[in-house]
C-alpha positions in Angstrom: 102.1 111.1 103.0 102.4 109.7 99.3 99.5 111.1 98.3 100.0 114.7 99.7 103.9 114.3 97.9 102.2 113.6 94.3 99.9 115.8 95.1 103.1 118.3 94.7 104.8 116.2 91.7 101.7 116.5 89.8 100.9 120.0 90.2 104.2 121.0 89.4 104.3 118.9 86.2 100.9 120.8 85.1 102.4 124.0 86.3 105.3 123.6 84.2 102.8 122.8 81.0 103.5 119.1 80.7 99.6 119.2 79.8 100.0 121.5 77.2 103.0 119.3 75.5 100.7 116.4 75.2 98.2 118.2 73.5 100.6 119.6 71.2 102.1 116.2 70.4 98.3 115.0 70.1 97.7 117.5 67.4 100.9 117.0 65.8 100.3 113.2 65.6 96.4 114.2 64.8 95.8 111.7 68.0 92.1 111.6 68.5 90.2 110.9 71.7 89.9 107.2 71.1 93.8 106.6 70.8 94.5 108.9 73.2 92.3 106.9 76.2 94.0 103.7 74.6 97.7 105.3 75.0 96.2 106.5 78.8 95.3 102.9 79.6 99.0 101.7 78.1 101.1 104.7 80.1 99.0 104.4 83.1 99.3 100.6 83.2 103.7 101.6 82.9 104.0 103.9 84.9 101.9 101.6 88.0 104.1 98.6 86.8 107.6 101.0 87.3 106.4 102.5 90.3 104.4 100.3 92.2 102.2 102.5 93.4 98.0 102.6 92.0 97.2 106.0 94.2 100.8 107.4 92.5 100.0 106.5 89.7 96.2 108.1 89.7 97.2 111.0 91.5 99.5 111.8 88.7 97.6 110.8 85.4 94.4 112.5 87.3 96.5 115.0 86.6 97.9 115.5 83.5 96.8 113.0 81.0 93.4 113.5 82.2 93.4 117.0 81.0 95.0 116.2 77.4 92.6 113.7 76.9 89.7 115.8 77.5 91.4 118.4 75.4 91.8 116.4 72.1 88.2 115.0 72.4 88.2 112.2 74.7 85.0 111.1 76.9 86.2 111.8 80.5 84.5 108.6 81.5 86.6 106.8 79.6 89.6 108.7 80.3 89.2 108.0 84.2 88.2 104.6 83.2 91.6 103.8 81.6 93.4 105.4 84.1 92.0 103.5 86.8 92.6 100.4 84.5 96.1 100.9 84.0 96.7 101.5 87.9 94.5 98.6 88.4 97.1 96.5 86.0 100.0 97.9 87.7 98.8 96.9 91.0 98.2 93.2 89.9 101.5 92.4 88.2 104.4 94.9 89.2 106.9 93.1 91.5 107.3 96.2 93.7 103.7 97.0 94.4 102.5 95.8 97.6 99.8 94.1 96.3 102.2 91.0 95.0 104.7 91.4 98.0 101.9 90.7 100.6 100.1 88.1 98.2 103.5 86.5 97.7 105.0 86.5 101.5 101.8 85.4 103.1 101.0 81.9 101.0 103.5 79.2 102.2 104.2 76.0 101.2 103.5 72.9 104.6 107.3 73.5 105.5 107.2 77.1 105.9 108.6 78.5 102.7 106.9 81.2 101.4 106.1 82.0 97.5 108.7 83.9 95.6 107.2 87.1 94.5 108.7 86.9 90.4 107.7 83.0 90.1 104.0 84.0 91.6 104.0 86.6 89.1 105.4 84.8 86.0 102.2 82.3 87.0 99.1 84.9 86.6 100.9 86.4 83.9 98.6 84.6 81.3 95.6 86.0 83.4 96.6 89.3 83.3 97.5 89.1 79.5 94.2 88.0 78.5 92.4 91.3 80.9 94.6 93.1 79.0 93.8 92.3 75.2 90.2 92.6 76.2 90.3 96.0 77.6 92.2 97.2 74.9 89.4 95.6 72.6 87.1 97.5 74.8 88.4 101.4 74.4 89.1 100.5 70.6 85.6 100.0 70.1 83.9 101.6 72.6 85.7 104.6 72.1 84.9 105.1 68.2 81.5 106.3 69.3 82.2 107.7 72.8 84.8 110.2 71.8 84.5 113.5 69.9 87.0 114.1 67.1 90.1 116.3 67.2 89.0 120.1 68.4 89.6 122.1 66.1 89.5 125.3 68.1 92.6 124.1 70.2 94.9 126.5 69.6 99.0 125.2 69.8 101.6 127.6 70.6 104.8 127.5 68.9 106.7 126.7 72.4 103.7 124.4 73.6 106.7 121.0 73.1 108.9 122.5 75.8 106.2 121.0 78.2 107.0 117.6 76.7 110.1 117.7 78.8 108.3 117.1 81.8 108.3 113.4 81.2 111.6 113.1 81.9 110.7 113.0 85.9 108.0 110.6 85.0 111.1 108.4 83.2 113.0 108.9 86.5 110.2 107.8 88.8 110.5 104.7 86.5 113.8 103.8 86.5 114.5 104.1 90.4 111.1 102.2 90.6 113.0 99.5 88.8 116.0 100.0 90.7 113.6 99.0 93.5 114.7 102.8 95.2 111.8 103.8 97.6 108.9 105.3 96.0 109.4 108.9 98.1 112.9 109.5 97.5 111.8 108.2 93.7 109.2 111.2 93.8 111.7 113.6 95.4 114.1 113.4 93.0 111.7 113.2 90.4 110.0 116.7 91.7 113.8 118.5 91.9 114.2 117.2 88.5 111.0 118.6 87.0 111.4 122.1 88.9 115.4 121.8 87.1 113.6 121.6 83.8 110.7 123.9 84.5 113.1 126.5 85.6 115.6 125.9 82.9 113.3 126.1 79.9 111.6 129.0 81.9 108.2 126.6 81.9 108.3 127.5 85.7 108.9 130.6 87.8 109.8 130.4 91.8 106.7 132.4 91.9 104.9 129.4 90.6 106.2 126.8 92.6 105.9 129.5 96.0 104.2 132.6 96.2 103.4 134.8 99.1 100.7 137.7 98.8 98.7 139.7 101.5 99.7 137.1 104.1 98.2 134.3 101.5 100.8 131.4 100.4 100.0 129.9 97.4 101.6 128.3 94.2 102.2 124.6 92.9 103.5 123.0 96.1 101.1 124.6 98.5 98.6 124.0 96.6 99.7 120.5 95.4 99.4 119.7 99.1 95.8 121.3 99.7 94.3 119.5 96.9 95.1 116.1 98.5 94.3 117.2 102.1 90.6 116.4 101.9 91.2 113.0 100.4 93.6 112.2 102.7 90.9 113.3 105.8 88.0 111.3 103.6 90.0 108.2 102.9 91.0 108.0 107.2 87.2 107.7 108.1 86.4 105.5 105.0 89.5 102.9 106.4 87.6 103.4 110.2 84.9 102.0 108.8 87.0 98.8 107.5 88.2 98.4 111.1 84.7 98.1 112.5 84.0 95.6 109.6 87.0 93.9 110.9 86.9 94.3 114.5 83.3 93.0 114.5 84.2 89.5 113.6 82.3 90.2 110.8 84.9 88.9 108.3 86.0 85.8 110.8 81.9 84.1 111.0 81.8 85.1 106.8 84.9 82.8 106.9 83.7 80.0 109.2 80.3 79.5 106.7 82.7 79.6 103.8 85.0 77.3 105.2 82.4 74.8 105.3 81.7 74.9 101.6 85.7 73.7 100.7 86.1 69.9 100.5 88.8 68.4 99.0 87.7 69.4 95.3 90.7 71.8 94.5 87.8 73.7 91.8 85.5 74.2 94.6 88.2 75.4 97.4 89.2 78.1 95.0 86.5 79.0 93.5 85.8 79.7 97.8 88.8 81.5 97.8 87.7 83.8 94.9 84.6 84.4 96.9 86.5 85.1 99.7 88.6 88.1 98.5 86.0 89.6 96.5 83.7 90.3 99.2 87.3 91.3 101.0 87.8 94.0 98.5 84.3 95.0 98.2 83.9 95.7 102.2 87.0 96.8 102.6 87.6 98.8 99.3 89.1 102.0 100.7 92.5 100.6 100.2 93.2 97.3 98.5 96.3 96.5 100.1 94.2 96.4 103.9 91.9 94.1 102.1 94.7 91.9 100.6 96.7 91.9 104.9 92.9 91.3 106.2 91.8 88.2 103.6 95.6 86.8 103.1 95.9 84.7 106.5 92.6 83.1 105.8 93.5 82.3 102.5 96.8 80.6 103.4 95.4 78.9 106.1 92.3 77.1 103.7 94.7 76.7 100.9 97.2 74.6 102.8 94.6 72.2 104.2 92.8 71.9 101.2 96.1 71.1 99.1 96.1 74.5 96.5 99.5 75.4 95.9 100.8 78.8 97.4 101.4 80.2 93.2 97.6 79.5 92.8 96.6 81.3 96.0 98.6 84.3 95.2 96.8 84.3 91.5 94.1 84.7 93.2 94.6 87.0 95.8 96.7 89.6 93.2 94.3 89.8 91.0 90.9 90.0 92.5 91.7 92.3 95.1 92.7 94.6 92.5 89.1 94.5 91.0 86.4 96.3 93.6 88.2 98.8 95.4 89.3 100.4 91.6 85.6 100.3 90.6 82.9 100.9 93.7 82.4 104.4 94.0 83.2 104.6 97.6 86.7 103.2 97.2 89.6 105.0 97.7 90.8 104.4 94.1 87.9 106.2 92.8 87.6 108.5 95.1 91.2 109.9 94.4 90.4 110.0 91.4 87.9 112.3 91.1 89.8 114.4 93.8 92.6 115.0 91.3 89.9 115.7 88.2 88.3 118.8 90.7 91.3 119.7 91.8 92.2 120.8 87.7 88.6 123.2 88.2 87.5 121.1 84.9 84.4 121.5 83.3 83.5 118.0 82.3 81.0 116.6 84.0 82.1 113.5 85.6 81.0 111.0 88.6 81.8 108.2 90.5 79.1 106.5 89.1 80.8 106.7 85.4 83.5 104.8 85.7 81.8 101.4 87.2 81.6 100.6 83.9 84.4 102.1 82.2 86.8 100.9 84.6 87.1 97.5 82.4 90.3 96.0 83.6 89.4 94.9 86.6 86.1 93.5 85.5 88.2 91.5 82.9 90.5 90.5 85.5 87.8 89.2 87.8 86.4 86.9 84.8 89.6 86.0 83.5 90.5 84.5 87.5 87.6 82.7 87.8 87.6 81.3 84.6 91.2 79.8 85.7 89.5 78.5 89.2 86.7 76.4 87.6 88.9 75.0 85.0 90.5 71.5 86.4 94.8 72.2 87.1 97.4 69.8 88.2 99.6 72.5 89.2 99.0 71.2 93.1 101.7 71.7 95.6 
């Protein structure tokens, strides 16, 4: 359901020439492709952190700043790359994405309590700081030779700023994300906003947002909803197939054998535990937040014997489920991704393949975490 709703926010926002506005505020600021991927990584990152949400915030960068990046010279590798990396970094820090609420209510202390969601977070901040610094290393340098320079040919029409209004919805989506209002009624009231606007500044018709012809409906939100449809039906057998993974007992014998490997060396249990989620996240990487419900029990129930304190579980499950199912090309990260790229009828050539690479957050973040596990801590509960 959230996808096929920002399936309709983002097709209206590209209807009402949002894309347009960046580019013109691109050539205005002579923005080349390499800054532009770094400010795609930084807004992406935002906008996952206010909302919560990686597949919003995908679904809605896929979108628009996708487009503008390609537009002012940007390598659409990279582009996808750094959206994927800032809804990657969303995922692992915001308080109101799922991935910390589960990671946080599911590792308690021996009398029950469970971890509070802002102190678990304030703990693998430093973690997350240091994926961060590195990935924007990364598309600095990286990008000085994979980008093209400013088109020249792009052509900017006098009224192309209007379109820049359209982030005002994206700000809205924002600050009732950090009001802590539900994410649909934050995307409802974001869409009536942006059709306001787009009507207002005459961006948008009615026609545009709804048209009928011959019989044949069409226009932003019909069409918002079509191009999510087939993700949607992809992503439902892809998550069948975690459920056989899960209902074999597959994952319970994988935890018996690694059960065996924890002793009473805290380096060793986590570094188990790191083990653990990964291969979590990489069989189950249609949707992180089944492999984080899945993998959490079993992680609370090994850390408490072994003496790891619930902040340092919760490290570790944040950040390392949010690595895999962002990068492997079957996960349903990915795979939205490249829904919302063909549903734009773009010409870049781009695959799944291209962003295990390019996708460098997560890669970071899974170094930076297991760095932290073999280094000796007396942070024990």
């Amino acid at each position: 359901m959230l996808w096929l709703i920002v399936g309709v926010y983002g097709n209206i926002l590209k209807e009402g020439h949002l894309v347009e506005g960046l580019v013109w505020a691109a050539i205005t600021l002579d923005c080349g492709g390499t800054a532009f991927i770094i400010v795609t990584f930084l807004f992406s990152g935002l906008f996952a952190i206010s909302t919560g949400s990686g597949f919003g915030t995908i679904s809605a960068m896929s979108l628009t700043l996708f487009p503008a990046g390609i537009a002012v010279g940007g390598d659409a590798a990279l582009l996808g790359g750094a959206i994927l990396s800032g809804a990657a970094l969303g995922d692992s820090i915001s308080p109101v994405s799922d991935t910390a609420v589960i990671a946080a209510s599911t590792q308690q202390y021996d009398d029950g309590r469970v971890a509070d969601v802002g102190e678990s977070i304030r703990h693998r901040l430093s973690v997350v700081l240091w994926a961060v610094v590195l990935t924007l290393l990364f598309f600095s340098f990286v990008g000085l030779w994979r980008t093209e320079t400013l088109q020249t040919d792009i052509s900017s029409g006098s009224d192309d700023y209007k379109g820049l209004f359209l982030l005002f919805p994206i700000l809205v989506v924002m600050i009732l994300a950090l009001r802590k209002v539900n994410i649909f009624v934050s995307l409802f009231v974001a869409i009536v906003v942006a059709v306001a606007i787009g009507l207002g500044l005459h961006l948008l018709t009615l026609g545009n947002l709804v048209h009928i012809e011959d019989g044949h409906v069409s226009g932003a939100i019909v069409e918002g909803i079509g191009s999510m449809a087939n993700i949607c039906l992809l992503l439902m057998v892809v998550v069948s197939l975690s459920g056989l993974i899960i209902q074999s007992g597959a994952m319970k014998q994988l935890i018996s054998l690694l059960n065996g490997y924890t002793t009473h060396s805290q380096q060793r249990t986590e570094i188990t535990l790191f083990s653990l989620v990964a291969i979590a996240g990489i069989l189950i990487a249609a949707v992180n937040t089944i492999a984080n419900i899945c993998v959490a029990p079993f992680v609370n129930d090994i850390g408490q014997r072994q003496g790891i304190h619930p902040f340092r579980r919760t490290t570790i499950l944040a950040t390392v489920i949010c690595t895999f199912p962002f990068v492997l090309p079957y996960g349903g990260c990915l795979l939205l991704l490249m829904k919302g790229v063909e549903a734009l009828g773009a010409t870049v050539e781009l695959e799944a393949t291209d962003m295990f690479f390019t996708t460098v957050y997560p890669w970071f973040l899974l170094v930076c975490c297991f760095i932290t596990c073999i280094i000796r801590h007396h942070h024990r509960k």
